[in-house]
SERO-4910 file (N, C-alpha, C, O; in steps of 0.05 Angstrom, whole numbers):
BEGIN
 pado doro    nc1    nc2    nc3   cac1   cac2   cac3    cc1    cc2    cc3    oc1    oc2    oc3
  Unk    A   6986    560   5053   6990    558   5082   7019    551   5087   7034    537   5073
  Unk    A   7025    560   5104   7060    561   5117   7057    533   5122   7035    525   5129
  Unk    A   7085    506   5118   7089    496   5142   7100    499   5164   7113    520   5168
  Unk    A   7099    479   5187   7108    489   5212   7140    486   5206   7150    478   5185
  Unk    A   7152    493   5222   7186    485   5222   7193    469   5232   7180    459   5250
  Unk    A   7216    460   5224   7223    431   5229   7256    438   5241   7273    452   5229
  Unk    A   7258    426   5265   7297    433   5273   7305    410   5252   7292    393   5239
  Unk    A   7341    422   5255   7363    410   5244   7366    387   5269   7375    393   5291
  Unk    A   7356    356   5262   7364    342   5282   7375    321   5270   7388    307   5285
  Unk    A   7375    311   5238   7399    294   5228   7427    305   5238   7432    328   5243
  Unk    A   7447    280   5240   7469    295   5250   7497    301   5220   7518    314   5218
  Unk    A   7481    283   5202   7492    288   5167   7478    294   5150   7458    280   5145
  Unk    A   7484    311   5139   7464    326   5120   7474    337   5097   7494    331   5084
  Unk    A   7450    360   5091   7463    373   5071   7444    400   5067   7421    397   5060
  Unk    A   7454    427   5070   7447    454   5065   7449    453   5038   7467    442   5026
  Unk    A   7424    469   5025   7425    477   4995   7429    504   4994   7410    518   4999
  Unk    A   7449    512   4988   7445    542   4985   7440    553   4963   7456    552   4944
  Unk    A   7416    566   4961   7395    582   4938   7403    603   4918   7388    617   4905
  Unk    A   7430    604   4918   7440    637   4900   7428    638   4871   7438    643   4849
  Unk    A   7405    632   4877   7387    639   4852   7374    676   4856   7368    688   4877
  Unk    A   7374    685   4830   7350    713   4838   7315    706   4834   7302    726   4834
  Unk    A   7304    687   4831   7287    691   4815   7267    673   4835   7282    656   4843
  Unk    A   7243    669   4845   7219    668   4856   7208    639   4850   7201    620   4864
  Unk    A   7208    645   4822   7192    627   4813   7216    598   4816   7209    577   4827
  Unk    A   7243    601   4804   7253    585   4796   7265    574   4838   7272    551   4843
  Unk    A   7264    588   4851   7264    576   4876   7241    561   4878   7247    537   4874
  Unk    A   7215    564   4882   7189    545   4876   7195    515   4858   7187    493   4866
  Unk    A   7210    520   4834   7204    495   4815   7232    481   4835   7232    456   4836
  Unk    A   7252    494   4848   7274    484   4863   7268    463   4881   7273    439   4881
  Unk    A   7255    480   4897   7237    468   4919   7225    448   4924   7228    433   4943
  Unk    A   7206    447   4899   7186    427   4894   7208    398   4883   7204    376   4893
  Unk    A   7223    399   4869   7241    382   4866   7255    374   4882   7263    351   4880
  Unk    A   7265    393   4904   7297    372   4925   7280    370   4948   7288    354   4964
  Unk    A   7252    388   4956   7251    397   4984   7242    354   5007   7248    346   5030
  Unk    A   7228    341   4984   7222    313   4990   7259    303   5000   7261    287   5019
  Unk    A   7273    310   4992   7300    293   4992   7313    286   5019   7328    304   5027
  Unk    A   7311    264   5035   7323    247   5055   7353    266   5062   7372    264   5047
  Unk    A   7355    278   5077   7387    285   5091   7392    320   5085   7408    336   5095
  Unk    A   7364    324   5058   7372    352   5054   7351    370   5088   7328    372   5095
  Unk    A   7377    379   5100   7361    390   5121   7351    420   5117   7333    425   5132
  Unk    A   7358    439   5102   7360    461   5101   7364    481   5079   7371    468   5059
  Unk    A   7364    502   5075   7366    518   5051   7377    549   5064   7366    564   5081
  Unk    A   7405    551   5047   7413    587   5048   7405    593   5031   7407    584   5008
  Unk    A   7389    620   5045   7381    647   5027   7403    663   5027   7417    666   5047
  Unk    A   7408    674   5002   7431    696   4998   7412    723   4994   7389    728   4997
  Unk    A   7445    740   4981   7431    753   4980   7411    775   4950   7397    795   4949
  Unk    A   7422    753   4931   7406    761   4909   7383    762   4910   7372    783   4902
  Unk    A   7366    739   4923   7338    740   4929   7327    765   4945   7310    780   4937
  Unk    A   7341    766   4967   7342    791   4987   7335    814   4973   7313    825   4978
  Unk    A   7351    824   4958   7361    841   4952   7342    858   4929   7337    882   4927
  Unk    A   7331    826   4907   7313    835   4895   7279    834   4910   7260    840   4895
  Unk    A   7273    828   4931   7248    816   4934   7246    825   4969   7224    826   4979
  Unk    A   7267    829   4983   7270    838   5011   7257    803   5030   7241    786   5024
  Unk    A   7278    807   5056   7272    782   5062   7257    770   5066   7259    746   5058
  Unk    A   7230    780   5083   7210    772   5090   7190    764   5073   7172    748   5078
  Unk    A   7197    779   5047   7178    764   5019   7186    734   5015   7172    715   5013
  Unk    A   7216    735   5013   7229    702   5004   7225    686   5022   7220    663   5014
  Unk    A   7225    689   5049   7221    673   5076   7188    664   5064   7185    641   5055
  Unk    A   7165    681   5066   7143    668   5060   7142    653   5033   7123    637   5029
  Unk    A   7162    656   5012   7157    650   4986   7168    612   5002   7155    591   5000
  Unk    A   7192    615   5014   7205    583   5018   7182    576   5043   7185    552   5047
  Unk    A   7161    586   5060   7150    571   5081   7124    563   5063   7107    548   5071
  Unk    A   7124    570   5049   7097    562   5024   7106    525   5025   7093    506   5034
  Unk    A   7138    526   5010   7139    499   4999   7167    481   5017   7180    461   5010
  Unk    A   7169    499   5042   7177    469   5062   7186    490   5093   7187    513   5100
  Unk    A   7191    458   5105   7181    469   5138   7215    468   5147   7220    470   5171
  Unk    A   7235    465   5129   7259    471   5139   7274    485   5147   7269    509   5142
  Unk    A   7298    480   5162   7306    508   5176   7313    522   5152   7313    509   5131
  Unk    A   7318    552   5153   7333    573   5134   7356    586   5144   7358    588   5168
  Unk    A   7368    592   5132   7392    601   5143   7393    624   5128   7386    622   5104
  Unk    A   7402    649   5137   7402    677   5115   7433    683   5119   7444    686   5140
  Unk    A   7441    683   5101   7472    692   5094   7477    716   5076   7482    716   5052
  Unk    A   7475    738   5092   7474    762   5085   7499    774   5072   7506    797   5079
  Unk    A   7513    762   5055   7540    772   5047   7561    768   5067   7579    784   5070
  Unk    A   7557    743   5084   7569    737   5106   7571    765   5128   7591    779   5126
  Unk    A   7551    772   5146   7542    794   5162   7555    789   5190   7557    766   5199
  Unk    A   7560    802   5199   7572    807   5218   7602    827   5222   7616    830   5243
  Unk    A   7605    839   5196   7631    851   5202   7619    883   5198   7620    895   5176
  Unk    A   7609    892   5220   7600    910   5220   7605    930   5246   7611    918   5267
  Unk    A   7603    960   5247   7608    965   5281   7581    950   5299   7559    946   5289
  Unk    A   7585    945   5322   7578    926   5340   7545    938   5346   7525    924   5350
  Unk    A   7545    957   5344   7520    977   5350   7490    965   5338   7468    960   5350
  Unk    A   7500    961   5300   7484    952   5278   7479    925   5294   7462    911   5283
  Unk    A   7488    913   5316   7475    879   5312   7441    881   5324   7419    875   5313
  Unk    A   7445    888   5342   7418    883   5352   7391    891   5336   7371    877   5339
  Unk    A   7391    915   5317   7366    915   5298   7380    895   5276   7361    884   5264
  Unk    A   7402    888   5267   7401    869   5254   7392    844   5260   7381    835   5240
  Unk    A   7390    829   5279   7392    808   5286   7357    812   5293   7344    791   5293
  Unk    A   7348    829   5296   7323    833   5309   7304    839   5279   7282    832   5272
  Unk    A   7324    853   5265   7302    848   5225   7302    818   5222   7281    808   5214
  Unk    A   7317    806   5227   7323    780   5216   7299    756   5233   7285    737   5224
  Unk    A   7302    766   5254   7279    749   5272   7252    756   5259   7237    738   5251
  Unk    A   7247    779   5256   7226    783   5247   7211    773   5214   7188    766   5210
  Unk    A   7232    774   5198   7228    769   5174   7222    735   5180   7202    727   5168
  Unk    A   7235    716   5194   7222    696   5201   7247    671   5191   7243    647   5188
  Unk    A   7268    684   5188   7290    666   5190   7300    648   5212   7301    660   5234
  Unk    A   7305    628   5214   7322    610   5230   7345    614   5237   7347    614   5262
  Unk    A   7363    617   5227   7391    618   5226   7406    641   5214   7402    646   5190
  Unk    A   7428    658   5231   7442    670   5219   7477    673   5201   7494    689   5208
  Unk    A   7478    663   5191   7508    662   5176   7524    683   5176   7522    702   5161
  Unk    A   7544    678   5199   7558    715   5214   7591    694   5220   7601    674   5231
  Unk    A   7594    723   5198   7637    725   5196   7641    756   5213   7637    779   5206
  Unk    A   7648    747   5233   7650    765   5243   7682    783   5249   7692    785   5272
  Unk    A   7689    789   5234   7724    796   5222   7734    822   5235   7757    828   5240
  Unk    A   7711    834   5240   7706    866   5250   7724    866   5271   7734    889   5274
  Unk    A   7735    844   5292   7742    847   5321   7723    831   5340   7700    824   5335
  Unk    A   7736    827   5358   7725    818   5383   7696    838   5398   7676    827   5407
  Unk    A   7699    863   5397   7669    871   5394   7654    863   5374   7633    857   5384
  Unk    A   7653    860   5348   7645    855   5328   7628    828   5341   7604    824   5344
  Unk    A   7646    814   5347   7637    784   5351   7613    780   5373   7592    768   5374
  Unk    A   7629    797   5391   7607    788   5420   7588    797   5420   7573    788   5437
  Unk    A   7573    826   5398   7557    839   5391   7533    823   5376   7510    819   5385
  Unk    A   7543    814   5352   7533    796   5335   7517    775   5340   7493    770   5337
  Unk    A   7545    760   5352   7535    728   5362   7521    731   5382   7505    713   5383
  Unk    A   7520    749   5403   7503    756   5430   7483    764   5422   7467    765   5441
  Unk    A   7473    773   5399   7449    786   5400   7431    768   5385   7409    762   5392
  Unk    A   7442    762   5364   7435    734   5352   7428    707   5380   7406    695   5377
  Unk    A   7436    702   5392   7423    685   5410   7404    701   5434   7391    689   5451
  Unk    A   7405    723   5432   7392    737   5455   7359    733   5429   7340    722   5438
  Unk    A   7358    743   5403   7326    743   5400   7323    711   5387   7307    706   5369
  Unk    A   7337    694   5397   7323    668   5392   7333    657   5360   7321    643   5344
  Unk    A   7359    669   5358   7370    653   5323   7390    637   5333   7401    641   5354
  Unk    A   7395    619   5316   7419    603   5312   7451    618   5302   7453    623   5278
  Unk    A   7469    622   5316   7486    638   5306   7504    614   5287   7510    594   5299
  Unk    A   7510    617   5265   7529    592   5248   7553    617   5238   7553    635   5221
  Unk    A   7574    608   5256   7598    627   5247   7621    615   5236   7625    591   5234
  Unk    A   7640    641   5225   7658    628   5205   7673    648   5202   7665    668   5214
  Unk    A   7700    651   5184   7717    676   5186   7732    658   5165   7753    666   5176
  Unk    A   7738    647   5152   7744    627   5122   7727    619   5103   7709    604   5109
  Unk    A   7731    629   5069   7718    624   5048   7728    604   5037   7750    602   5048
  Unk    A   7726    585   5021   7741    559   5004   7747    579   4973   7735    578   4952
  Unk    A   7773    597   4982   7780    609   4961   7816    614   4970   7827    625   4989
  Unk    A   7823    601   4948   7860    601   4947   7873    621   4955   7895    618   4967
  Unk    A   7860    646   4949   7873    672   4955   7856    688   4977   7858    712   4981
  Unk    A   7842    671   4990   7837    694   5017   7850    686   5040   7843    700   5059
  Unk    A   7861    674   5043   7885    672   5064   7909    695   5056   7912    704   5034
  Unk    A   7929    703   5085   7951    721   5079   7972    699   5057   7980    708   5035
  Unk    A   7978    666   5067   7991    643   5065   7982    643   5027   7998    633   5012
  Unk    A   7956    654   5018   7953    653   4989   7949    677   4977   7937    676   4956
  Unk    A   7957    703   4986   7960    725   4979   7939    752   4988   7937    776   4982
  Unk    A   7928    738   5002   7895    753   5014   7903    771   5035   7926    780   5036
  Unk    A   7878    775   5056   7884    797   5071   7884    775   5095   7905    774   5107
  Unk    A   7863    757   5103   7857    756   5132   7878    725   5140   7882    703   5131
  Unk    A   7886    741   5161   7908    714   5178   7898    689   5178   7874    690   5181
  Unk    A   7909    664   5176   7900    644   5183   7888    632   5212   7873    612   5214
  Unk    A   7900    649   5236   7886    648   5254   7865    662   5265   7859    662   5289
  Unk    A   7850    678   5244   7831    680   5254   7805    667   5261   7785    671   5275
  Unk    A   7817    644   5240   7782    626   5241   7780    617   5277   7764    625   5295
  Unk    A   7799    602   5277   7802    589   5306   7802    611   5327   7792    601   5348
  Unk    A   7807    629   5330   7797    655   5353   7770    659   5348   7754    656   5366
  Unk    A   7766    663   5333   7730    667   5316   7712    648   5330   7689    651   5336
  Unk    A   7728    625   5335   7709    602   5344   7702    598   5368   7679    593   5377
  Unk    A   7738    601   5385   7735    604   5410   7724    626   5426   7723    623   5450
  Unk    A   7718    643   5418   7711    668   5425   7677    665   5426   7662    669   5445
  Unk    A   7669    656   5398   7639    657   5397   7631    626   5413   7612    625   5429
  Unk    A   7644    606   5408   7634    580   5429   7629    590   5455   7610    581   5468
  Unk    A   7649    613   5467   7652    624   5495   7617    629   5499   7603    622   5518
  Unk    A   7611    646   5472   7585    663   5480   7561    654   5479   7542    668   5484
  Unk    A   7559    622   5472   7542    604   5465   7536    587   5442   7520    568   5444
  Unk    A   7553    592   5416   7542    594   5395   7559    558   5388   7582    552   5395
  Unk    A   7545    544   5378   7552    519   5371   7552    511   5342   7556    487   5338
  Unk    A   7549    524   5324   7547    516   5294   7569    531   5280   7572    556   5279
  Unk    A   7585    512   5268   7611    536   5260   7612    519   5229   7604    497   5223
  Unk    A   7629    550   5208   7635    535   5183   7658    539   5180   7667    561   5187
  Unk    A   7676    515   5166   7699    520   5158   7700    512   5122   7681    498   5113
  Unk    A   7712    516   5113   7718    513   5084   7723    479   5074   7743    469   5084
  Unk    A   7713    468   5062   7719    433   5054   7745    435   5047   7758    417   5058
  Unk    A   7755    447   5037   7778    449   5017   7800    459   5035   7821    469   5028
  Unk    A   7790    454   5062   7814    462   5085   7814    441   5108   7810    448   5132
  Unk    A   7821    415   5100   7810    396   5113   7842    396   5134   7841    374   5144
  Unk    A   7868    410   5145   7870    405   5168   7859    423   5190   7865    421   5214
  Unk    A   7838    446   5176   7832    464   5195   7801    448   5206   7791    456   5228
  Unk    A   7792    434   5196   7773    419   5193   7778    396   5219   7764    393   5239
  Unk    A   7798    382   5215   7808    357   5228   7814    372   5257   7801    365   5276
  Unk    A   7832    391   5260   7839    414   5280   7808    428   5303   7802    429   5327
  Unk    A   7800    435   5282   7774    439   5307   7756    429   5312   7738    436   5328
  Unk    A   7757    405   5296   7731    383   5302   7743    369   5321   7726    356   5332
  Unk    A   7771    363   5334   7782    357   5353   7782    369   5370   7787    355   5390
  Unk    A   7778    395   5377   7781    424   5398   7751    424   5410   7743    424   5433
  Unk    A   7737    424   5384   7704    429   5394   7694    397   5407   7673    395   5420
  Unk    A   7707    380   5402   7696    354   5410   7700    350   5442   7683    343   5459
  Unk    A   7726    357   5445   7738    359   5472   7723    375   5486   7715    367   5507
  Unk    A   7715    404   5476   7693    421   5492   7664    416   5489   7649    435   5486
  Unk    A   7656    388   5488   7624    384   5492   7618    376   5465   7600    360   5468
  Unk    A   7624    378   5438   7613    389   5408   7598    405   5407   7586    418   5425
  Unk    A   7597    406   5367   7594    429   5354   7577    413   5330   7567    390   5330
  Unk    A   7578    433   5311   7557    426   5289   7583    437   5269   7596    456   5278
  Unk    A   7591    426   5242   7605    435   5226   7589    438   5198   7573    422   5188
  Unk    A   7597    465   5186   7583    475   5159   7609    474   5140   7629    488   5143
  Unk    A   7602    451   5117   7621    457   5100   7613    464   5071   7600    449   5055
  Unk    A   7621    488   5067   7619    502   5046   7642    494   5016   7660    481   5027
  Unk    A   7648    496   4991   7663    491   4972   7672    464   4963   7695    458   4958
  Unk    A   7643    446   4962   7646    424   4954   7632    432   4929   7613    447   4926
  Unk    A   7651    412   4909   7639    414   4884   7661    425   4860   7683    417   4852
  Unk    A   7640    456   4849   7652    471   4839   7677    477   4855   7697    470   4841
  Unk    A   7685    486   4875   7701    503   4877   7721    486   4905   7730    494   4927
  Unk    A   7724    455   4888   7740    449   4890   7739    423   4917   7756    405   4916
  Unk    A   7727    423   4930   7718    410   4960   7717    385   4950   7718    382   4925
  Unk    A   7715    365   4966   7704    330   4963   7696    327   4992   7706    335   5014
  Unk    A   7670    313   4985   7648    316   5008   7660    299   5031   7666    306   5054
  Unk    A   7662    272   5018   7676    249   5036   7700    257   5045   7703    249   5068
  Unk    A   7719    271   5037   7743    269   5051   7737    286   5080   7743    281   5103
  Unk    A   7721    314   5067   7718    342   5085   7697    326   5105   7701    335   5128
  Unk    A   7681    311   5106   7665    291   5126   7684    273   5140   7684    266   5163
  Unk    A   7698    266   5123   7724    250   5147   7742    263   5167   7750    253   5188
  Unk    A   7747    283   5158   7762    302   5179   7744    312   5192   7753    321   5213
  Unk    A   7716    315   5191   7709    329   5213   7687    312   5235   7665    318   5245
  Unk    A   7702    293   5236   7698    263   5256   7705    272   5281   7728    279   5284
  Unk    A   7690    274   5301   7662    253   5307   7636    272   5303   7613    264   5306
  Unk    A   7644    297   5297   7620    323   5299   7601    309   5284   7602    288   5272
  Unk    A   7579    331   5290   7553    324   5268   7560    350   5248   7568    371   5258
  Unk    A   7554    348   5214   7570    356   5196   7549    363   5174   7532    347   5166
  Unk    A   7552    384   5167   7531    386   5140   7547    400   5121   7563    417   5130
  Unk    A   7545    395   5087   7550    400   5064   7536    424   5051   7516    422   5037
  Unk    A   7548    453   5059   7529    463   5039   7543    471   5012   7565    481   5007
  Unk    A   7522    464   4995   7522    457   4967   7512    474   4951   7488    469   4955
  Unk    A   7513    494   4933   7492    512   4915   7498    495   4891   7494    470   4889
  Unk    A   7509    514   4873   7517    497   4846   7511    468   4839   7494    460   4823
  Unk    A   7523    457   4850   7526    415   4843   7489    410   4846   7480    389   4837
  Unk    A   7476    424   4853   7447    427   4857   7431    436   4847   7412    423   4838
  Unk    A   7434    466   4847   7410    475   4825   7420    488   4803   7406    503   4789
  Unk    A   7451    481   4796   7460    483   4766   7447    452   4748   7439    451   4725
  Unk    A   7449    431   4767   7449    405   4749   7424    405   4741   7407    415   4755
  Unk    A   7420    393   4719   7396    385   4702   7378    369   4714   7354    372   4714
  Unk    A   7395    344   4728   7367    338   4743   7382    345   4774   7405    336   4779
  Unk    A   7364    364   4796   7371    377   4819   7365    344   4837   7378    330   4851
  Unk    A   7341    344   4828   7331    325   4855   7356    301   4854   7373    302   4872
  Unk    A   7359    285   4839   7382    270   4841   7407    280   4841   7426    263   4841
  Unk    A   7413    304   4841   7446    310   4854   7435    318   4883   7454    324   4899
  Unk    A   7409    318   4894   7410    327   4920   7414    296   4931   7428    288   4950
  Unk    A   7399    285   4918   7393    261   4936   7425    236   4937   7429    220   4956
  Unk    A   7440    239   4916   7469    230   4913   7495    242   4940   7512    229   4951
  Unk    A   7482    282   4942   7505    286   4954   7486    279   4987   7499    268   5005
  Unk    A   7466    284   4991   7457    274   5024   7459    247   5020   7464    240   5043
  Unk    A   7459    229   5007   7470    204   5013   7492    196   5020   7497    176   5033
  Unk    A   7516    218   5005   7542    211   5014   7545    222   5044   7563    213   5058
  Unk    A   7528    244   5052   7534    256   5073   7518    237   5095   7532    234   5115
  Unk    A   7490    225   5096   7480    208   5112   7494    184   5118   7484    168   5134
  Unk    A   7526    178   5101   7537    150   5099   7550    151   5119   7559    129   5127
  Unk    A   7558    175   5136   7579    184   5157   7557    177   5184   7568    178   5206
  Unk    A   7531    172   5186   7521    166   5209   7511    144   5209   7489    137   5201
  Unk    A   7533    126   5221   7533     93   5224   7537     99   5253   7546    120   5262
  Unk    A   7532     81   5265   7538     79   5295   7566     78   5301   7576     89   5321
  Unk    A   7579     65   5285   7606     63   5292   7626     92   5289   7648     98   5298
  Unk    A   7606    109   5272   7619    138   5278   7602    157   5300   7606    182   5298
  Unk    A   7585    150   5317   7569    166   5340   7594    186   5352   7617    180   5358
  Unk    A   7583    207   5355   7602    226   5368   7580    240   5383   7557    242   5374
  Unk    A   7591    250   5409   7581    272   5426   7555    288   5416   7565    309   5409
  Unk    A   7530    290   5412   7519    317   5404   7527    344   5417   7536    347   5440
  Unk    A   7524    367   5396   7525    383   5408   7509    395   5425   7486    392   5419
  Unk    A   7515    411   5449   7495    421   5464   7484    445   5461   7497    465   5466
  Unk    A   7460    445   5452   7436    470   5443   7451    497   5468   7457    496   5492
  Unk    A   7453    518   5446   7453    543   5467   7432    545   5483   7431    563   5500
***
């Protein structure tokens, strides 16, 4: 039997993201972190996807918890503007929560995406920065540094309140958790703690007063024992909601 779903209403947390291929070994995953205090959520990528199609993995994770999902389709959204609406409308259907959309394509790209995504009832969580040295122009890459921050203001315009920026970019971090605070708040996703370089506490300090979540693959379901690296890094991330750090919630599209 499915459980019911449960919203994202801790305001510190922690996303596990699943880049596993394999069924079974999400199950023994599951059954191990899904009990864990602060872990709010789980990304599906797209190995699972890819081997098993989504709507199989969506029922395989509502088997063993009632948490939001988030599907991060190879970071989706940079696509012509046309593809959003049956995308966003497979995605409802398969029975996802949340969509994870870089939307790089352009300003149609964006308003397509993120608009359609809140038109069939998903959570749009956007982003246009990876926690990787060389995807900036500033580290040899292609995409400008300002695009995150247009990306934001553009999609905040259209409703969308859940944004990610990279840990390992903590003044871009400190920068719009100040911008979005001033405009009502936001929800911040930080991705590349761990392996690839992030520290949870610092990337949680800069992004004061928001409500802030850690998502984590590796440091999780690489370690030997999962349930206690889940329950170590949502503790560091639950340590940020003391009263004396209360900030604004954000306001639901």
């Amino acid at each position: 039997m499915e459980a019911a779903r449960q919203p994202v209403d801790a305001r510190h947390g922690v996303v596990c993201a699943c880049d596993l291929d394999d069924l079974d070994a999400i199950a023994r995953l599951l059954e191990a972190i899904d009990p864990v205090e602060g872990l709010v959520g789980y990304k599906l990528g797209s190995l699972l996807t890819l081997r098993y199609g989504l709507g199989a993995v969506v029922r395989a994770f509502r088997k063993a918890t009632a948490k939001t999902l988030f599907y991060d389709h190879q970071k989706a959204g940079l696509d012509i503007p046309s593809m959003a609406a049956e995308y966003a409308a497979a995605c409802r259907d398969a029975g996802v929560d949340a969509l994870i959309l870089f939307p790089l394509g352009g300003p149609r790209a964006l308003d397509a995406f993120v608009g359609e995504t809140l038109r069939v009832g998903l959570r749009p969580v956007v982003g246009g920065a990876l926690p990787l040295p060389d995807y900036l122009l500033k580290g040899g890459g292609y995409v400008a540094a300002s695009a995150l921050p247009r990306i934001i203001d553009r999609a905040f315009g259209l409703g969308a309140r859940d944004f990610i920026i990279p840990a390992t970019d903590g003044t871009s971090i400190r920068r719009e958790a100040a911008r979005l605070a001033a405009r009502g708040g936001a929800r911040l996703y930080l991705p590349g703690i761990g392996p690839l370089g992030g520290q949870l506490e610092a990337a949680f300090a800069a992004a004061r007063p928001l409500a802030t979540y850690a998502i984590v693959g590796r440091a999780i379901y690489a370690d030997p024992r999962p349930a206690a690296a889940a329950r170590r890094l949502a503790g560091a991330a639950r340590a940020f909601a003391q009263p004396s750090r209360a900030a604004p919630a954000a306001r639901h599209p």
